[in-house]
C-alpha positions in Angstrom: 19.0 19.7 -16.4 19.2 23.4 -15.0 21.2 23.6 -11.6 18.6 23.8 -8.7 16.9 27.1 -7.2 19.4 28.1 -4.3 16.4 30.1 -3.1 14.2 27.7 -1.2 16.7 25.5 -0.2 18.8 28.8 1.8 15.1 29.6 3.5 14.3 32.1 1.3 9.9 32.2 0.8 9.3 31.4 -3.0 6.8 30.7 -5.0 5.9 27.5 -7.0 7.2 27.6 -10.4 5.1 29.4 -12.6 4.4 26.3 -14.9 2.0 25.5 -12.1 -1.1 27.8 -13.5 -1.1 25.5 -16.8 -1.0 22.4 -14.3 -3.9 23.8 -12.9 -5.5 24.7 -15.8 -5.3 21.7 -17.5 -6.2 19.5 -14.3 -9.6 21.4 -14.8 -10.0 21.2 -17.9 -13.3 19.6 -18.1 -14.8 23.0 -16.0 -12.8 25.3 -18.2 -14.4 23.3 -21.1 -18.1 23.5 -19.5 -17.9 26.9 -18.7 -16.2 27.7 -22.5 -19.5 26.5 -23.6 -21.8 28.2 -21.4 -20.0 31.3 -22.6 -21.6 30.9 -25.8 -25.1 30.2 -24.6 -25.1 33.0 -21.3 -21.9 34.9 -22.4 -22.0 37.2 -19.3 -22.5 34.5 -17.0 -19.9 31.9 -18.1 -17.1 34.5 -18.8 -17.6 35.9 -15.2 -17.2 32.2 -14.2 -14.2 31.9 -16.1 -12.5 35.5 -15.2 -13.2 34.0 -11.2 -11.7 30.9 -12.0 -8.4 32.3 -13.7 -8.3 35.1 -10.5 -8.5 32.0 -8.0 -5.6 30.2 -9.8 -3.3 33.4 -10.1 -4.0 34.6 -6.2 -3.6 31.0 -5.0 -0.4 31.0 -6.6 0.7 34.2 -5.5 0.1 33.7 -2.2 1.6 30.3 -2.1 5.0 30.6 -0.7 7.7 27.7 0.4 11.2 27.7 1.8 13.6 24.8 3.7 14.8 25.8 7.1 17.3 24.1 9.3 14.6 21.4 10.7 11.6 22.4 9.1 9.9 23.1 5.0 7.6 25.2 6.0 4.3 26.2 3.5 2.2 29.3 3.2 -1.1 29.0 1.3 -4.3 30.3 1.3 -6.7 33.5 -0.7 -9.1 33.9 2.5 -8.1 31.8 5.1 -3.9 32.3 5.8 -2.3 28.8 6.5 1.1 27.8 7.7 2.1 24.4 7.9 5.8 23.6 9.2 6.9 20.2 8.7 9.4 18.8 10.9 12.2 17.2 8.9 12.6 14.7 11.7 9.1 13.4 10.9 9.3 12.8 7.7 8.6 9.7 6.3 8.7 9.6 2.7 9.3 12.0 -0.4 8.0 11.0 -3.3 8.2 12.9 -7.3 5.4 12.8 -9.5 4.9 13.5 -12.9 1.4 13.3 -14.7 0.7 14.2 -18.1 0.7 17.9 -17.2 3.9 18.2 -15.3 5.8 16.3 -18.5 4.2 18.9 -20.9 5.5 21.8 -18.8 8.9 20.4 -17.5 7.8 20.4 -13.7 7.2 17.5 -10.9 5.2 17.4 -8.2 6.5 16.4 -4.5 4.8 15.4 -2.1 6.1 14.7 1.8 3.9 12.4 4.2 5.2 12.5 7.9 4.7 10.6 10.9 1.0 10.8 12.1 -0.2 12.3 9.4 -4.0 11.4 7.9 -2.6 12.3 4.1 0.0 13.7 2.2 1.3 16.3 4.7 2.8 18.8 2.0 2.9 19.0 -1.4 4.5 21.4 -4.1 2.5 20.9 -7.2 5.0 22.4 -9.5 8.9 22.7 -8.7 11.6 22.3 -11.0 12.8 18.5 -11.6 16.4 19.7 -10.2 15.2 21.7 -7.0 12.6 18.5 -6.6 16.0 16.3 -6.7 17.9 18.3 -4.3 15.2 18.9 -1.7 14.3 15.4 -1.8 18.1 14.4 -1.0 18.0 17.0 1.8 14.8 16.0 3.3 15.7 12.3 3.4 19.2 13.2 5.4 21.5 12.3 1.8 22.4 16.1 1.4 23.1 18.6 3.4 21.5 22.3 3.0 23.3 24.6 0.7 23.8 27.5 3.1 24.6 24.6 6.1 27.9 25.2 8.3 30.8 23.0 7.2 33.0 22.1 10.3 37.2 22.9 9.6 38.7 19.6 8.8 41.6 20.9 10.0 40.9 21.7 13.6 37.3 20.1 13.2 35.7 22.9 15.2 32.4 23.6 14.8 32.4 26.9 16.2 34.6 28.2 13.3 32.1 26.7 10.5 29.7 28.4 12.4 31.1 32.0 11.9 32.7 31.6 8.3 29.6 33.1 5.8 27.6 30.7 3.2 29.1 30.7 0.0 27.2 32.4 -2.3 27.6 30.9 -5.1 24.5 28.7 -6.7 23.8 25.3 -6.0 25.5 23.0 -7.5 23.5 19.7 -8.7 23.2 17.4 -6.1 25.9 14.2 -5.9 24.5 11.3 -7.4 23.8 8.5 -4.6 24.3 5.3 -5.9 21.2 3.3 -6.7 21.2 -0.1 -7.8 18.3 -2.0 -9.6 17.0 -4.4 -8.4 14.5 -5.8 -10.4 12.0 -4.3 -13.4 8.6 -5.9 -14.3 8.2 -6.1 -17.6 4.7 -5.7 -19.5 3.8 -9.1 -20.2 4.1 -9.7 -16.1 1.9 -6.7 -15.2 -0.8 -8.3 -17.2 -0.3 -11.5 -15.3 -0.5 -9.8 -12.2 -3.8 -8.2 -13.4 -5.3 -11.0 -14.6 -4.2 -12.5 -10.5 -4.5 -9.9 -8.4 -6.6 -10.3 -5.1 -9.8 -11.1 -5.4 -10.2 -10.9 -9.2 -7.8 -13.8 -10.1 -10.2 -16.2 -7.9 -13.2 -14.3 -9.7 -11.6 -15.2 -13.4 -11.5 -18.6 -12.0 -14.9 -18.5 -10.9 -15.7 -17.5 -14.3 -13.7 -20.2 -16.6 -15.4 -22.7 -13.8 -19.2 -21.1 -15.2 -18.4 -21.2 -18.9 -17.6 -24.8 -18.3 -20.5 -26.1 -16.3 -23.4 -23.8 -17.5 -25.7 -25.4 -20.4 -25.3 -23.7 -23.4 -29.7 -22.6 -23.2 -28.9 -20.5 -20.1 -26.5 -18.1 -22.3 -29.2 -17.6 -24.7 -32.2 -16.9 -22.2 -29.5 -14.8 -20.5 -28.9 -12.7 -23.5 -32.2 -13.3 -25.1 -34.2 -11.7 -22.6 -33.5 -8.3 -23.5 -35.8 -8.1 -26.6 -38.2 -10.0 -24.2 -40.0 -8.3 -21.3 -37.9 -8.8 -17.9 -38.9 -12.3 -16.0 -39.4 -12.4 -12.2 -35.9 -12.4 -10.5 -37.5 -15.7 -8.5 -38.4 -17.9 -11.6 -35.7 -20.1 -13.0 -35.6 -18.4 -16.0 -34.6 -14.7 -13.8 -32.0 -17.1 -11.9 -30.1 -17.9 -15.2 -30.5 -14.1 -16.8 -29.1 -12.8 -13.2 -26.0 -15.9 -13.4 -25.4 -14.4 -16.7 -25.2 -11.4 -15.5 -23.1 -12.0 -13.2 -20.4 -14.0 -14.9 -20.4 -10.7 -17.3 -20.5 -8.1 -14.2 -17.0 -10.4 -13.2 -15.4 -10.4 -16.9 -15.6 -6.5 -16.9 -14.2 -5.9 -13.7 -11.5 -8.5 -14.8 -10.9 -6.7 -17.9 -10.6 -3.3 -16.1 -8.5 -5.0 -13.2 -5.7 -5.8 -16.1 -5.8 -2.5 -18.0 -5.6 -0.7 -14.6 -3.1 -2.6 -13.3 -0.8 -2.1 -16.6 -1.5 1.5 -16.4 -0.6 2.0 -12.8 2.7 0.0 -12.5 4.2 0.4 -15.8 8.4 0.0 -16.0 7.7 -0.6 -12.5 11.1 -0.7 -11.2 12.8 -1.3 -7.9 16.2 0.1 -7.1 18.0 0.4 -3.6 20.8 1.8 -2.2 22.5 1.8 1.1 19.8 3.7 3.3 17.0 3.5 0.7 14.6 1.6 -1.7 13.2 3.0 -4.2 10.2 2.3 -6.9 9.7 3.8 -9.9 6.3 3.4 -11.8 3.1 4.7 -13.7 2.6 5.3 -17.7 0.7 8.4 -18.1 1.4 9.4 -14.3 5.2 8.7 -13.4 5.8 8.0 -9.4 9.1 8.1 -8.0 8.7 6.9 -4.3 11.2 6.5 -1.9 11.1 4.5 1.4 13.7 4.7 3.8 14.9 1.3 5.8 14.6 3.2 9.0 10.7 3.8 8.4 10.2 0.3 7.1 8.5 -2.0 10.3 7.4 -5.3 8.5 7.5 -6.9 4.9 5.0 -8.8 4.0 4.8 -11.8 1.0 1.3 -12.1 -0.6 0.3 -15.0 -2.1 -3.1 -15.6 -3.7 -4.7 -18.6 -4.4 -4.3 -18.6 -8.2 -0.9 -16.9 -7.8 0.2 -19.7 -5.4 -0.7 -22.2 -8.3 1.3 -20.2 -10.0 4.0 -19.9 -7.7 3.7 -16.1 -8.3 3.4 -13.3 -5.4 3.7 -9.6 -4.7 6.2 -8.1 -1.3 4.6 -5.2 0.6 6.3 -3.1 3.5 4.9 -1.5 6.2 5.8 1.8 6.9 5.7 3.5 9.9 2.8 6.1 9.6 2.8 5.9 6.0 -1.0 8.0 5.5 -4.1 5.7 3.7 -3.1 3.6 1.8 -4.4 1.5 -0.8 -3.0 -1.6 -1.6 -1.9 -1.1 -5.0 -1.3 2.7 -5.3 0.9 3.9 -2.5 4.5 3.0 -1.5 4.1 -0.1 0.1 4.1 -1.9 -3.0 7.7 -3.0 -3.7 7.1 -5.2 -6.3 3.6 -6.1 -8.0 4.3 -9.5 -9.0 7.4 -12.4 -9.0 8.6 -15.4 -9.0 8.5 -17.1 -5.4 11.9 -17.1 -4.8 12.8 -13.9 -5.8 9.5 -12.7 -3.4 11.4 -14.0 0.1 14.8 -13.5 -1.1 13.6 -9.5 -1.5 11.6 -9.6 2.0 15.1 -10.9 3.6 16.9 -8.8 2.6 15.1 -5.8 3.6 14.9 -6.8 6.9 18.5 -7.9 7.1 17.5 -11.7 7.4 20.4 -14.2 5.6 19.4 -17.6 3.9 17.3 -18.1 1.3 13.4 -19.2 0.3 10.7 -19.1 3.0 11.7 -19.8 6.3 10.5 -23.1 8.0 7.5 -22.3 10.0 6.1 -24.5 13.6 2.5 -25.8 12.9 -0.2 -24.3 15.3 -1.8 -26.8 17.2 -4.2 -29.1 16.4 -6.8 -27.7 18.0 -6.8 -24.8 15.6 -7.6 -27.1 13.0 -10.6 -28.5 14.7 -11.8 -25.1 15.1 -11.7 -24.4 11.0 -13.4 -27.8 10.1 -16.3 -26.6 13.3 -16.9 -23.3 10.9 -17.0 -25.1 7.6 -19.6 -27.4 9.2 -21.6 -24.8 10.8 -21.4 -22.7 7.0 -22.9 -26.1 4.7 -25.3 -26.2 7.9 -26.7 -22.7 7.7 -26.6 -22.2 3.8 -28.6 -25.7 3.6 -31.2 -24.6 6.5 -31.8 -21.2 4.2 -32.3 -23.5 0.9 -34.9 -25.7 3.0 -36.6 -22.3 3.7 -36.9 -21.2 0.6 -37.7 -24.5 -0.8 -40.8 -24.7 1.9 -41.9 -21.8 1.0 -42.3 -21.5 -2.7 -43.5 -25.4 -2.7 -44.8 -26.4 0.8 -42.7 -28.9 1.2 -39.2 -30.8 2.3 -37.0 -31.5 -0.5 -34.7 -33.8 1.9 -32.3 -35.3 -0.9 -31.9 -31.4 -2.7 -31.3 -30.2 0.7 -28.8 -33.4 1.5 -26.8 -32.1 -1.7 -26.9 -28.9 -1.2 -25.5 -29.8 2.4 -22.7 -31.3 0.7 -21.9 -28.9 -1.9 -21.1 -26.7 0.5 -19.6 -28.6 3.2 -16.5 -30.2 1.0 -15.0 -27.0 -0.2 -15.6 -26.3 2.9 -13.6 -28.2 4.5 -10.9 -28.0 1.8 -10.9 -24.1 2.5 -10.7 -25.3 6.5 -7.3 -27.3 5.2 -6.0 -24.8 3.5 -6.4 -22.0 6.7 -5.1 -24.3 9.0 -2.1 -25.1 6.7 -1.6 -21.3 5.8 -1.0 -21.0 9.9 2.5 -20.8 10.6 5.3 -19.1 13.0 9.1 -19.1 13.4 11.5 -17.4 16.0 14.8 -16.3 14.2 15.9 -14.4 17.1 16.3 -10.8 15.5 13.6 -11.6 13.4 9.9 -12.8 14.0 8.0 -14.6 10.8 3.7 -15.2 11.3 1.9 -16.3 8.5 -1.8 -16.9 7.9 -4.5 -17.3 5.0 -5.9 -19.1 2.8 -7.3 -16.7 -0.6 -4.7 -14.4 0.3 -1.6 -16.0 2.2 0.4 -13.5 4.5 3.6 -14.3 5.6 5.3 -11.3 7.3 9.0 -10.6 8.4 9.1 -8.7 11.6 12.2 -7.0 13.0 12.3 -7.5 17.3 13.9 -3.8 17.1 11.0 -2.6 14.9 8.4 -4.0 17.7 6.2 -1.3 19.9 3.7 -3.4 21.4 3.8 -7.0 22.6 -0.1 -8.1 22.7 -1.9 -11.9 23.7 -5.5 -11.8 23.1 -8.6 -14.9 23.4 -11.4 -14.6 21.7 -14.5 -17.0 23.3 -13.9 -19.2 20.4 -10.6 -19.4 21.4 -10.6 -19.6 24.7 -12.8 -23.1 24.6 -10.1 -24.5 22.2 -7.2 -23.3 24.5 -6.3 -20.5 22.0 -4.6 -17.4 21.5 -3.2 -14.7 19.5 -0.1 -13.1 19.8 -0.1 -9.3 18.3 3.4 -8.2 17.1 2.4 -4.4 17.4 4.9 -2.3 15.2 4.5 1.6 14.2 1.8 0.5 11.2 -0.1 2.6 8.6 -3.2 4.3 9.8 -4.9 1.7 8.1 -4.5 -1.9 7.5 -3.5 -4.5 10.9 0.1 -5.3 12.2 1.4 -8.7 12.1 -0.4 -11.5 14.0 0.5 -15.1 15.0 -3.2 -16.4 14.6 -4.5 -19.6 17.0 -0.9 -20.6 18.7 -1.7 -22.4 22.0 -2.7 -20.3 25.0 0.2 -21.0 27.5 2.6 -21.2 24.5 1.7 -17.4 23.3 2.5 -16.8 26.6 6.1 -18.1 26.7 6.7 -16.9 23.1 5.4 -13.1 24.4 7.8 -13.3 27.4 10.6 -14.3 25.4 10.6 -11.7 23.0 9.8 -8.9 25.1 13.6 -9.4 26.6 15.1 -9.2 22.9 12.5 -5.8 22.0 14.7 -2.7 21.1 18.2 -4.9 20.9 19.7 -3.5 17.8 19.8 -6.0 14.9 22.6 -7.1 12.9 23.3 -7.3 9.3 20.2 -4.3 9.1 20.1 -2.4 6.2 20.8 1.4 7.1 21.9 0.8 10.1 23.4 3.8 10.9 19.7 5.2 9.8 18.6 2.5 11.9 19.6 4.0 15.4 16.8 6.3 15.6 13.7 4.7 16.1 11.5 4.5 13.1 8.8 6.2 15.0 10.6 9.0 16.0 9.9 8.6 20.1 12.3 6.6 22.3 10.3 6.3 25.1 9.8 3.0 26.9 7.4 0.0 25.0 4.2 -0.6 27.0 4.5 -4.8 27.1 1.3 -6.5 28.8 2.2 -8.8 31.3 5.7 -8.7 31.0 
């Protein structure tokens, strides 16, 4: 690997590497292909196109200019309009390298920076040599420090006299390898599992193996024999079955493509760590390299599914403190796609600096929060069989009581299975440094809340709630623009009270056994003003 650009990392404006114009180019491909073509059937028209399109890509890049300053990257862009965008290096949250197809082809990697507050990736450098990406990355994360920064005497350890000797001038050298440790690596045969599992589309392939099982054989060849067939009415039987069909093969694609996608996307997904970091490496035709720093990190979460719990399978998520959007499966939150329970909470504790082993033993929520679930399954078998009765008085004038009573039923014992399953998903546990809420019953959450990580101490009472003496405590941390912080869902009103009270004394007491925790003494959030506590 060549040594790093001194350049950019002295403050000196530079340009993106110049690999970036075939990065560009072959990101648009698909226009430069349209518009190659349209050259031959209007050849003035598409090659003025195509001479604009090659002038925007070479002023953009000339006009693109980067450089590292003391406490700021700051980035000029723009052909028309003239931007400057100055990063403060004490916002940063996360740095993260990526290399699609493109950047492998021409030796380059893309970085992108999100900060505090921000509603997307706050910078990015589409094209910057993988040794210059390293070493700002190190710098940017507090691991390195700048090459032209003072060094103070270590003989007389005055900074003054750092101050006045002159920067070496010598090129940067390759910066220090940190020590990172794997932790773990998926392997291919356990991405497909988590595909075939993940949220929603596990419990729609079981939906599905629960179809080909109960549905008569003659519905699959209506259903596939209608299309040499004019279409029936959508309300006849025979449109019912055609539309089930459907269906069933509507969830089998998306299954499919929930697999392939998830293979794709997480690929040699591995997790490494070292003292004041975790990292996660991933993706087959687009490499990711994401860092997230324990500082930033405010919760860890441990999702279980319902087929995965059968499985006794999982995924760990972290919440990160202004981390930008978001989704579930594509950003850094994701520390490890799928596992093995144990290995699941023994991650999560460790993160958050929690010893012991397995999930923690969680207090029961009362049972009035119980009563409340089996009230809703009730009222759901009630409402679905009143629509059926509709429908069934309105196509045939009449009462079908006993298709009604069944329908009634067929609804009202999963039901109340599902109502079983919530209540028992409900849980909470006080560890003292460490708060642990769980809740759910497709998706079971249990989150691992640091009291030092905590912004916002929150009871709230819904009407529902308050007529079963209910409440919800909010454990408010520094969360992702989108998504929820951590809840403790139905605990007794006067005992979210006391709980509230209670932890609002140990809020902001450092933790022990945290990992980073020299990182740790400046709040994740960057502001160390007061916490706003209702009531307390």
């Amino acid at each position: 690997m060549n040594p790093p650009d001194p350049a950019p990392l002295r403050g000196e404006p530079t340009r993106l590497h110049p690999a970036v114009l075939g990065v560009w180019a072959l990101q648009g491909v698909f226009s430069i292909v349209v518009i190659v073509v349209l050259t031959g059937i209007v050849p003035a028209a598409g090659a003025a196109m195509l001479a604009v399109i090659v002038a925007t890509m070479v002023l953009r890049y000339l006009r693109f200019r980067w450089r590292l300053e003391p406490d700021a990257l700051i980035i000029d862009e723009g052909i028309f309009i003239r931007k400057r965008r100055v990063i403060r290096r004490e916002r940063i949250q996360t740095v993260d390298l990526e290399r699609g197809i493109s950047h492998r082809v021409l030796g380059v990697v893309e970085v992108r920076i999100e900060a505090i507050g921000a509603g997307g990736t706050e910078g990015k450098l589409a094209a910057v040599d993988p040794a210059t990406a390293e070493t700002l990355r190190r710098i940017l994360l507090g691991r390195e420090r700048r090459p032209d920064a003072p060094r103070t005497d270590e003989a007389t350890e005055d900074p003054r006299r750092a101050d006045e000797a002159e920067p070496e001038p010598s090129p940067v050298a390759p910066a220090p390898q940190v020590e990172e440790r794997v932790r773990t690596v998926v392997p291919p045969e356990r991405l497909v599992v988590a595909g075939m599992t993940g949220g929603r589309v596990g419990v729609a392939a079981a939906l599905v193996g629960f179809l080909f099982q109960t549905m008569p054989e003659d519905w699959w060849v209506e259903g596939l024999g209608f299309l040499a067939q004019t279409t029936p009415d959508p309300t006849s039987v025979v449109g019912i079955r055609i539309l089930v069909v459907l269906a069933v093969f509507a969830l089998l694609g998306g299954f499919f493509l929930s697999v392939v996608a998830t293979v794709f996307t997480h690929w040699d997904f591995t997790l490494s760590e070292t003292d004041e970091t975790l990292g996660v490496r991933r993706g087959l035709f687009t490499e990711h390299r994401d860092t997230v720093p324990y500082r930033r990190i405010q919760a860890v979460q441990v999702e279980e599914n319902l087929v995965r719990r059968l499985l006794g399978l999982g995924a760990v998520r972290v919440v990160v403190a202004g981390r930008a959007g978001g989704g579930g499966n594509e950003g850094t939150d994701l520390l490890l796609p799928i596992g093995k329970r144990n290995e699941l909470y023994q991650i999560a504790r460790d993160v958050v600096g929690l010893e012991g082993e397995g999930r923690p033993d969680l207090e029961q929520m009362p049972w009035r929060a119980r009563s409340r679930r089996y009230v809703r399954a009730l009222v759901a078998a009630g409402v679905v069989a009143a629509l059926v009765g509709f429908v069934v008085v309105g196509r045939f004038d009449a009462w079908w009581w006993p298709e009604i009573a069944v329908v009634f039923g067929s609804v009202l014992l999963p039901g109340l299975a599902l109502a079983e399953g919530a209540y028992r998903g409900l849980g909470w546990a006080d560890l003292d440094d460490h708060l642990v809420v769980s809740e759910g019953v497709l998706n079971r959450r249990t989150t691992f809340v640091r009291t030092d990580r905590l912004q916002v101490l929150e009871t709230s009472q819904n009407p529902f709630q308050r007529l079963g003496g209910l409440a919800t405590l909010h454990l408010r941390v520094a969360r992702p623009l989108m998504g929820s912080s951590p809840r403790a869902l139905d605990l007794g009103a006067d005992g979210a009270q006391r709980w509230r009270e209670a932890v609002a004394g140990r809020v902001g007491r450092p933790v022990s056994r945290a990992p980073g925790d020299e990182a740790s003494a400046t709040p994740a959030h960057g502001v160390d003003e007061g916490l706003w506590l209702p009531g307390v």
